[in-house]
ROKE-891551 format. One record per residue (C-alpha): residue number from 0; x, y, z. Coordinates in nm, 4 decimals, m for minus. Example, Ala and Ser with C-alpha at 12.3 -4.5 7.8 and 13.67 -1.06 7.14 Angstrom:
# residues 2
<pt><nr>0</nr><c1>1.2300</c1><c2>m0.4500</c2><c3>0.7800</c3></pt>
<pt><nr>1</nr><c1>1.3670</c1><c2>m0.1060</c2><c3>0.7140</c3></pt>
# end
This chain:
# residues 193
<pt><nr>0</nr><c1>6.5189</c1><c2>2.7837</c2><c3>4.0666</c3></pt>
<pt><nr>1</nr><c1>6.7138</c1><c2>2.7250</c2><c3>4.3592</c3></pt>
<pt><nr>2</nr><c1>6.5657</c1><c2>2.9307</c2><c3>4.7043</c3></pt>
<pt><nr>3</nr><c1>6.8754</c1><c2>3.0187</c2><c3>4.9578</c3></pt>
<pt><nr>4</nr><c1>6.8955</c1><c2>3.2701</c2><c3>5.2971</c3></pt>
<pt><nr>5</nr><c1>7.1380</c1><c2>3.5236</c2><c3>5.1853</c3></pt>
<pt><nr>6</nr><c1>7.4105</c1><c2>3.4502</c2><c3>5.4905</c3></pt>
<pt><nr>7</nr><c1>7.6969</c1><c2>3.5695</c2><c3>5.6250</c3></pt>
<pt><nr>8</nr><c1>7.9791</c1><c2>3.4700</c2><c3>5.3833</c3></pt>
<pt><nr>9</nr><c1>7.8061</c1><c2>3.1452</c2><c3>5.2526</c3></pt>
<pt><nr>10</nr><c1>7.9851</c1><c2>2.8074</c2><c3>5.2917</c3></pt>
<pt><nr>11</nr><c1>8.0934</c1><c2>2.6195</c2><c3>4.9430</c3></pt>
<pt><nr>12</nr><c1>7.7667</c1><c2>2.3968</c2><c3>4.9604</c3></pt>
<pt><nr>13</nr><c1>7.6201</c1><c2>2.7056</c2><c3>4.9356</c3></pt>
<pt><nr>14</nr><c1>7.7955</c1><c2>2.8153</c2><c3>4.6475</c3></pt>
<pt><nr>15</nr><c1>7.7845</c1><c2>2.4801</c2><c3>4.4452</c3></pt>
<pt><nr>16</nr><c1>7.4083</c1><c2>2.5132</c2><c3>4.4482</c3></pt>
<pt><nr>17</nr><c1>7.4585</c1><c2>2.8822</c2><c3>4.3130</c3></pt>
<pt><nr>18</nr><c1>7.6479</c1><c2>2.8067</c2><c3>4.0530</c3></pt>
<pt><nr>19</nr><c1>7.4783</c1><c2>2.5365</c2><c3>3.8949</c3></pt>
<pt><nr>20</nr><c1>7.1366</c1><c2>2.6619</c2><c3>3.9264</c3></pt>
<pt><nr>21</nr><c1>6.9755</c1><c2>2.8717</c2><c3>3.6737</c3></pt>
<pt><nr>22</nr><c1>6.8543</c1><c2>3.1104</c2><c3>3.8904</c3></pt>
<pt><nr>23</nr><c1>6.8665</c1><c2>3.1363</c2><c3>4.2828</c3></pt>
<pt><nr>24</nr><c1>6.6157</c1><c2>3.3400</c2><c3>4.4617</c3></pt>
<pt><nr>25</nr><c1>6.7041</c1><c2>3.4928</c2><c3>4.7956</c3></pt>
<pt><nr>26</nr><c1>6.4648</c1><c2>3.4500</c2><c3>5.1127</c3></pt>
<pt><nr>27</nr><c1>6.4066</c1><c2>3.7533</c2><c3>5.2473</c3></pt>
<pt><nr>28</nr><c1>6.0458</c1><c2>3.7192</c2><c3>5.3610</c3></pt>
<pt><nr>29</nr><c1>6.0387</c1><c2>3.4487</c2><c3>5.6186</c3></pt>
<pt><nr>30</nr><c1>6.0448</c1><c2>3.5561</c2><c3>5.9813</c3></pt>
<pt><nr>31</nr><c1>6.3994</c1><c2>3.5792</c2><c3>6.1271</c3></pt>
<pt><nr>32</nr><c1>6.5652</c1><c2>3.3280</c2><c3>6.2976</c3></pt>
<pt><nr>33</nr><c1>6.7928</c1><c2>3.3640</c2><c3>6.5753</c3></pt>
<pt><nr>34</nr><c1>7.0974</c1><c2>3.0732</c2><c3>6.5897</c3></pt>
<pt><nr>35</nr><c1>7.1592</c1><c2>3.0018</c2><c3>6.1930</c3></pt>
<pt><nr>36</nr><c1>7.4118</c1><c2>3.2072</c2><c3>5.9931</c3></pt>
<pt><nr>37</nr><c1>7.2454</c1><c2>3.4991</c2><c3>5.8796</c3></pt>
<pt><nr>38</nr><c1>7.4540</c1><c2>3.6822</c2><c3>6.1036</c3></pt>
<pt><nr>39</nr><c1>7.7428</c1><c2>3.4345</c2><c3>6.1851</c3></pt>
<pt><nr>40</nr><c1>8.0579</c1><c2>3.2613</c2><c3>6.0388</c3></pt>
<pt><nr>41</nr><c1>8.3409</c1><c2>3.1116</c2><c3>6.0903</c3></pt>
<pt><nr>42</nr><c1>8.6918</c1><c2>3.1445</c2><c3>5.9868</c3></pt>
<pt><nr>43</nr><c1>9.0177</c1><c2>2.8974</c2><c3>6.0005</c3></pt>
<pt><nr>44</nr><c1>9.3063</c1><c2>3.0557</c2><c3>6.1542</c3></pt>
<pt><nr>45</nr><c1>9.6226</c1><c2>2.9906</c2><c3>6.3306</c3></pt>
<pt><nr>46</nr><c1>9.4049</c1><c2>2.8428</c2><c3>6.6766</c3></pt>
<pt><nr>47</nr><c1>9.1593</c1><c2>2.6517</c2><c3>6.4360</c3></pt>
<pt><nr>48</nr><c1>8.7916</c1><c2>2.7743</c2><c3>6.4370</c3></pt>
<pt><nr>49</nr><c1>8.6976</c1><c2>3.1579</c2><c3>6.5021</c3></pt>
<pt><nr>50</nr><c1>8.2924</c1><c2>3.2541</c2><c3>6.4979</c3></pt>
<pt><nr>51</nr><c1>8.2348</c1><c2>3.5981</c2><c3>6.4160</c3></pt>
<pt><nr>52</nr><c1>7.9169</c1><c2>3.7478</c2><c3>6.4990</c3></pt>
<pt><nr>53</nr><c1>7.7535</c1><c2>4.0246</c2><c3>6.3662</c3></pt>
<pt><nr>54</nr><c1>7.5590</c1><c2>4.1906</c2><c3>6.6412</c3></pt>
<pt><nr>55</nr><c1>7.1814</c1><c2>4.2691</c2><c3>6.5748</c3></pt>
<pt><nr>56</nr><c1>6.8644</c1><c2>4.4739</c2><c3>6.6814</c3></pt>
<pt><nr>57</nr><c1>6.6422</c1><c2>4.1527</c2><c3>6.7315</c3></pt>
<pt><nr>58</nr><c1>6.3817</c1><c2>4.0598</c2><c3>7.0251</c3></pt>
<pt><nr>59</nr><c1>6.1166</c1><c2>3.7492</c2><c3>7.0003</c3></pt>
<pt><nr>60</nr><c1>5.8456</c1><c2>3.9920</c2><c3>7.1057</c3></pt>
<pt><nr>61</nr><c1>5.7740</c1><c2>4.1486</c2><c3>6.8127</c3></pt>
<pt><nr>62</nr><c1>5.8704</c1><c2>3.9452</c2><c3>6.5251</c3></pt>
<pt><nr>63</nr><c1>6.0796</c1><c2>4.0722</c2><c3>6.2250</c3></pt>
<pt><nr>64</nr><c1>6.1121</c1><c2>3.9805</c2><c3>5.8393</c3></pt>
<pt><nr>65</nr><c1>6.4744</c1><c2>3.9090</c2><c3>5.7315</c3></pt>
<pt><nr>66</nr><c1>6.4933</c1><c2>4.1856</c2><c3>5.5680</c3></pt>
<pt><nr>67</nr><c1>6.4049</c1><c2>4.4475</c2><c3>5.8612</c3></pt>
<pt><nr>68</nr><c1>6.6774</c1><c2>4.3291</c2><c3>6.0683</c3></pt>
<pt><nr>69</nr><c1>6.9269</c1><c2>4.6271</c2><c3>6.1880</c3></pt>
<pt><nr>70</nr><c1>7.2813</c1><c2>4.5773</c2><c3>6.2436</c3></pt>
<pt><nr>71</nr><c1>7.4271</c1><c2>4.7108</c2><c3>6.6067</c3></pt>
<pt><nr>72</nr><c1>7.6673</c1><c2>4.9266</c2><c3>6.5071</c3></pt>
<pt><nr>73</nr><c1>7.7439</c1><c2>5.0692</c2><c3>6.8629</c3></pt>
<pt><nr>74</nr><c1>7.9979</c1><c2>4.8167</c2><c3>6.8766</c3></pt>
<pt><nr>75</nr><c1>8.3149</c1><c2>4.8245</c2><c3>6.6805</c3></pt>
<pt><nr>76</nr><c1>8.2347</c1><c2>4.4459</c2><c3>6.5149</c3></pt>
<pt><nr>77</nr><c1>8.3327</c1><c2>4.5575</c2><c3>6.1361</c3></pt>
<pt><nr>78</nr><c1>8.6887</c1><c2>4.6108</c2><c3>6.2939</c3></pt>
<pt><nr>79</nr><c1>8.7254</c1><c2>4.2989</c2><c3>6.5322</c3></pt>
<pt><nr>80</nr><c1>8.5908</c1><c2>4.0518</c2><c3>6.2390</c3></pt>
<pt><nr>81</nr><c1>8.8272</c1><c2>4.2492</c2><c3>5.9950</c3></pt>
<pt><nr>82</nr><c1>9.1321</c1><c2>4.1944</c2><c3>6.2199</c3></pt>
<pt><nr>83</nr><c1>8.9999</c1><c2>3.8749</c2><c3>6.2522</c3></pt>
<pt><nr>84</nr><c1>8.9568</c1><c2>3.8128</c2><c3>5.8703</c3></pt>
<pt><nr>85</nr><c1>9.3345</c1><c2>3.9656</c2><c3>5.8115</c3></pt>
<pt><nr>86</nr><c1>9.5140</c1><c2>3.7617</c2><c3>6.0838</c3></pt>
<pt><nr>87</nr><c1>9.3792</c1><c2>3.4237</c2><c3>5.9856</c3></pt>
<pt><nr>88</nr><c1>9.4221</c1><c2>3.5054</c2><c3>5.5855</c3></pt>
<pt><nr>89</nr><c1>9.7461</c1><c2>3.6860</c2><c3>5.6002</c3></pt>
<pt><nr>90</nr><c1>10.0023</c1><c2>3.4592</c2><c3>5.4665</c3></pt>
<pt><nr>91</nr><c1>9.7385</c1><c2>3.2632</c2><c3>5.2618</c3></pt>
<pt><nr>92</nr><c1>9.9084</c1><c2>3.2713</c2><c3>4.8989</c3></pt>
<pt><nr>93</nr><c1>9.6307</c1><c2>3.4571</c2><c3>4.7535</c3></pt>
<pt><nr>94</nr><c1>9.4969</c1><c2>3.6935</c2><c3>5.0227</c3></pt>
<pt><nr>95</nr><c1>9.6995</c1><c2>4.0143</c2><c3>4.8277</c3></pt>
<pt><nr>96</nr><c1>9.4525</c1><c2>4.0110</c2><c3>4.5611</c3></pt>
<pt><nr>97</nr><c1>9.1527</c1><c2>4.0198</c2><c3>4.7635</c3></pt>
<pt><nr>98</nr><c1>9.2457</c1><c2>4.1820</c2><c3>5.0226</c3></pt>
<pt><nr>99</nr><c1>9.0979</c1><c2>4.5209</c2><c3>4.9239</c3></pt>
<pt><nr>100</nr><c1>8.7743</c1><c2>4.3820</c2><c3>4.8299</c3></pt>
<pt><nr>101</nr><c1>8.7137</c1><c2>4.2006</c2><c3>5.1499</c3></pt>
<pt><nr>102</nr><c1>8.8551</c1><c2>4.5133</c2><c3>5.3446</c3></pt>
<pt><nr>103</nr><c1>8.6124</c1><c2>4.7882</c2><c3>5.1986</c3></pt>
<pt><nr>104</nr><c1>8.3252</c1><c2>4.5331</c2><c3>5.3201</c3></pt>
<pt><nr>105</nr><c1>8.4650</c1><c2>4.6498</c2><c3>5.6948</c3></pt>
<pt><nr>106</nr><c1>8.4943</c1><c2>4.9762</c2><c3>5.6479</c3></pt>
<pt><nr>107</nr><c1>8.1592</c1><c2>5.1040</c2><c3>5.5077</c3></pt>
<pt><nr>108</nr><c1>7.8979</c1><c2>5.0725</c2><c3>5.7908</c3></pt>
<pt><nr>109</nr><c1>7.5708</c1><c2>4.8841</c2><c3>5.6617</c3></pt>
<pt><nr>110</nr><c1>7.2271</c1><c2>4.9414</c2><c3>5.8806</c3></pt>
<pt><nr>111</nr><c1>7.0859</c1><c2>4.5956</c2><c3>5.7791</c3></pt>
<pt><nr>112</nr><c1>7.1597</c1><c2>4.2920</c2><c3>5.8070</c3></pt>
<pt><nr>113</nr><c1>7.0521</c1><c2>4.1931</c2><c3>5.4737</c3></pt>
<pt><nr>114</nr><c1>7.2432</c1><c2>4.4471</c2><c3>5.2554</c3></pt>
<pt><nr>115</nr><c1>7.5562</c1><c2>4.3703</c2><c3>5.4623</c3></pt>
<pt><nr>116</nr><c1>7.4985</c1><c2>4.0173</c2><c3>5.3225</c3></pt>
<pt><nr>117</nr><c1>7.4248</c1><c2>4.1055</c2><c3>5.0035</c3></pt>
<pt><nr>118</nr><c1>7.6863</c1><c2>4.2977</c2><c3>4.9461</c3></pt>
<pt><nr>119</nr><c1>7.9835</c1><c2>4.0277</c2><c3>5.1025</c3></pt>
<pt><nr>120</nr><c1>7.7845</c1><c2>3.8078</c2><c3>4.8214</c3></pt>
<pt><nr>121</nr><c1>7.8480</c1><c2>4.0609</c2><c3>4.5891</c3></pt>
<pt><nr>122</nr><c1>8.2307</c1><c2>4.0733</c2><c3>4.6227</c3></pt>
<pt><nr>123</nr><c1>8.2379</c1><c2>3.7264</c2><c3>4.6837</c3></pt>
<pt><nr>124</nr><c1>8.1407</c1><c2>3.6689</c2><c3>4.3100</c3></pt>
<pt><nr>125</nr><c1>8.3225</c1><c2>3.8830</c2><c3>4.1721</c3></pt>
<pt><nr>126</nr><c1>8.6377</c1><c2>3.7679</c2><c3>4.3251</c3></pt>
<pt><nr>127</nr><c1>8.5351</c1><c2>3.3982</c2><c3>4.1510</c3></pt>
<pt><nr>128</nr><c1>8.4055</c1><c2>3.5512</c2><c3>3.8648</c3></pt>
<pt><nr>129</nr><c1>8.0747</c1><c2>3.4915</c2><c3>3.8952</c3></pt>
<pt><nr>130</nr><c1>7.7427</c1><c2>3.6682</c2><c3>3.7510</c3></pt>
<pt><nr>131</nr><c1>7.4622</c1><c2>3.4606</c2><c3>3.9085</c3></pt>
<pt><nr>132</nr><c1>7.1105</c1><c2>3.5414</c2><c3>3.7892</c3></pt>
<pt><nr>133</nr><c1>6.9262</c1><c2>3.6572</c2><c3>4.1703</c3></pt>
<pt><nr>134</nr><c1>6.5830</c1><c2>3.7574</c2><c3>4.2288</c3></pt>
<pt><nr>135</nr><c1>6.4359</c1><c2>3.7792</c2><c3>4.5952</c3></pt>
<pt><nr>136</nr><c1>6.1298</c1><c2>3.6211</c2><c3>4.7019</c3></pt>
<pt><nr>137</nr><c1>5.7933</c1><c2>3.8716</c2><c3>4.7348</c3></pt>
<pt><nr>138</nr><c1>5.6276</c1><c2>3.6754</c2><c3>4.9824</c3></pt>
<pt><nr>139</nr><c1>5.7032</c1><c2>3.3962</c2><c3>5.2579</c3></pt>
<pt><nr>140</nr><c1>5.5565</c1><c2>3.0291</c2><c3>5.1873</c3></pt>
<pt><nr>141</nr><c1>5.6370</c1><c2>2.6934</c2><c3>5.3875</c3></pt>
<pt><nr>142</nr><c1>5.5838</c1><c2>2.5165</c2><c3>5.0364</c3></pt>
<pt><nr>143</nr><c1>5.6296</c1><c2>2.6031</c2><c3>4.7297</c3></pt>
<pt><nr>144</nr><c1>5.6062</c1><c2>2.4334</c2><c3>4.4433</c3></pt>
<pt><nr>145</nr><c1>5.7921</c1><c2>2.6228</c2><c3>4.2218</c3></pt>
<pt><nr>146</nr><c1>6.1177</c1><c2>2.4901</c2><c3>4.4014</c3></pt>
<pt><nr>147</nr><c1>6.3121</c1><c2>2.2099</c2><c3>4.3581</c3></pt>
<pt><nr>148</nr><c1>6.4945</c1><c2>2.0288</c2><c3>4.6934</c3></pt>
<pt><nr>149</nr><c1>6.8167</c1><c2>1.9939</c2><c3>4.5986</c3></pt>
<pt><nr>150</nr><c1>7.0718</c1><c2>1.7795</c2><c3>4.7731</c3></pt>
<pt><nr>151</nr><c1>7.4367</c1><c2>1.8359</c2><c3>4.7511</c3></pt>
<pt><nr>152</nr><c1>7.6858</c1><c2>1.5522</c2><c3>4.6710</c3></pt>
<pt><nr>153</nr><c1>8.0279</c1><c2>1.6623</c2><c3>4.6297</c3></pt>
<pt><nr>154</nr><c1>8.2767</c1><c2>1.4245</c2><c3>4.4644</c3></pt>
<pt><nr>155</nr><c1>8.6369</c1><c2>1.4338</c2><c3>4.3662</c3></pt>
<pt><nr>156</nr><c1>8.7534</c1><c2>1.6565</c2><c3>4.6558</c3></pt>
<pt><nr>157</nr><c1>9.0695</c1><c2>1.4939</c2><c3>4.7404</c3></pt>
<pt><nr>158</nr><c1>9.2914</c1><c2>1.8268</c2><c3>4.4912</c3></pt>
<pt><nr>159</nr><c1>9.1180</c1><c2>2.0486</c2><c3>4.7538</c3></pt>
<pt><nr>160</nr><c1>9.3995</c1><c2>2.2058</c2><c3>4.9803</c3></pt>
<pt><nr>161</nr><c1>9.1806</c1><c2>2.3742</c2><c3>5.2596</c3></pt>
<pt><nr>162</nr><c1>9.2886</c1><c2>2.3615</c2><c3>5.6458</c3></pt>
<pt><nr>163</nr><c1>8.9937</c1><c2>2.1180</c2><c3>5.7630</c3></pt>
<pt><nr>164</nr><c1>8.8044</c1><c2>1.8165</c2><c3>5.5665</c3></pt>
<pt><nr>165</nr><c1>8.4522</c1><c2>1.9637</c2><c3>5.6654</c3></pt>
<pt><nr>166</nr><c1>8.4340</c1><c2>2.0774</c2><c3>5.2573</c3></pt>
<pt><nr>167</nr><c1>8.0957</c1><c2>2.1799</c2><c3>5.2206</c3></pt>
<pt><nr>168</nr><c1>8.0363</c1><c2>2.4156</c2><c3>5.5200</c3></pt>
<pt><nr>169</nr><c1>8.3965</c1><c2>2.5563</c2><c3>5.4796</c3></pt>
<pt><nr>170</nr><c1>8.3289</c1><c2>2.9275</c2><c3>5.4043</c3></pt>
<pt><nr>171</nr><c1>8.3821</c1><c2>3.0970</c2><c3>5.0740</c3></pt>
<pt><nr>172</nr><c1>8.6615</c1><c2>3.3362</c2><c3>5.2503</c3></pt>
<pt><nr>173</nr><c1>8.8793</c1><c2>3.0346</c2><c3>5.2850</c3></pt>
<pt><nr>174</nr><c1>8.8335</c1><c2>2.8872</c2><c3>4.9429</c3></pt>
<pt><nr>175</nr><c1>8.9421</c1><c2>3.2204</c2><c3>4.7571</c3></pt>
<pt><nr>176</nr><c1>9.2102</c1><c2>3.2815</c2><c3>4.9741</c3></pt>
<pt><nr>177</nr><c1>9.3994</c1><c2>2.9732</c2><c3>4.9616</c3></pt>
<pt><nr>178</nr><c1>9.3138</c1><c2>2.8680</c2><c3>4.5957</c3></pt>
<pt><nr>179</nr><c1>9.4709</c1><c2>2.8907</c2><c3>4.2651</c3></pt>
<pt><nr>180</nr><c1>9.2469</c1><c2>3.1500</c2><c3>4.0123</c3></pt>
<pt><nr>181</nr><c1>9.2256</c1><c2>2.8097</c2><c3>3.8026</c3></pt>
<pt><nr>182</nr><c1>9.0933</c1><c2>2.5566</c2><c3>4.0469</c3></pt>
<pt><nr>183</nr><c1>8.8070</c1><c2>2.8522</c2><c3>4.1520</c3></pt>
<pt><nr>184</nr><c1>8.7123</c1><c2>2.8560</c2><c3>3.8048</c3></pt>
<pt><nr>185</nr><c1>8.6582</c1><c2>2.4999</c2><c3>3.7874</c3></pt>
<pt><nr>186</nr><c1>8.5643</c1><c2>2.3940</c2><c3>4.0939</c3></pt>
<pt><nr>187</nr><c1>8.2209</c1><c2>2.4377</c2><c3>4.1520</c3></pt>
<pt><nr>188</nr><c1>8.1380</c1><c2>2.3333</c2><c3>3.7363</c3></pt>
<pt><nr>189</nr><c1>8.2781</c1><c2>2.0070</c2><c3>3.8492</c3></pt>
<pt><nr>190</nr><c1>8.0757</c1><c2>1.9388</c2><c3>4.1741</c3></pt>
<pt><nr>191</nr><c1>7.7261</c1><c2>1.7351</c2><c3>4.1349</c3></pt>
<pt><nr>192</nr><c1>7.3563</c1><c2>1.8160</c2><c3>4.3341</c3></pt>
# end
């Protein structure tokens, strides 16, 4: 079992350990923390790197589980990170295919933070074909035995064609957008943790 914060379109480290675990269990009892990417990514585009930020209910006073964390939807963020998403994927050779998938995540409004996640996780696997086994933790523990540390080591990366040689925090988005359907199918089989 493999224990991972469901985030805001994981990076391919993220993904590696998904993949080769046999089942990956989402924190979603631990208090919330402010500055990691629960509610923040970033994108390659024309002008290099873009952070999107998903705006939140969220004050230190009274603290809140993961999973009780409300999305702002005052502002009009779904369409600024979609026009975001859209410019910097555009002419990427396979942004046609996905491009509906990735747009319907814009245009339905979510009112937490955690089912937005979920479901950009969602469509993330099944644009790579993925069926990962998920469960989500019941309760919050600083250890826990029942979970292994796992340490990523990627090898072989020099086929990978993506705009930047940061690999393992490069975001899914970029991966699937600018890869061959055969390289996403073997790519993460291939990596070692």
């Amino acid at each position: 079992m493999t224990l991972l914060y469901p985030t805001y379109f994981p990076n391919i480290a993220s993904y590696i350990v998904m993949v080769q675990s046999d089942v990956c269990v989402f924190e979603i009892c631990d208090s919330y923390q402010k500055q990691t990417y629960r509610n923040r990514c970033y994108i390659y585009g024309a002008n290099g790197k873009l952070s999107l930020n998903i705006p939140i209910h969220f004050t230190q006073k009274n603290r809140q589980n993961t999973d009780e964390i409300e999305i702002e939807n005052a502002s009009k963020w779904q369409s600024i990170h979609w026009k975001s998403i859209e410019s910097a994927y555009k002419t990427s050779p396979f942004f046609e295919f996905y491009e509906d998938e990735f747009k319907e995540l814009f245009d339905n409004q979510k009112d937490f933070l955690l089912d937005f996640n979920l479901e950009c996780i969602t469509v993330i696997n099944r644009c790579l074909g993925f069926e990962p086994k998920i469960s989500f933790s019941d309760q919050f523990s600083k250890t826990n035995p029942d979970f292994k540390l796992k340490w990523i080591k990627l090898l072989n990366l020099n086929h990978f064609n993506l705009n930047t040689k940061d690999i393992p925090t490069q975001l899914i988005p970029n991966f699937i957008h600018n890869e061959t359907p055969e390289l996403k199918e073997s790519f993460f089989i291939g990596m070692i943790i």
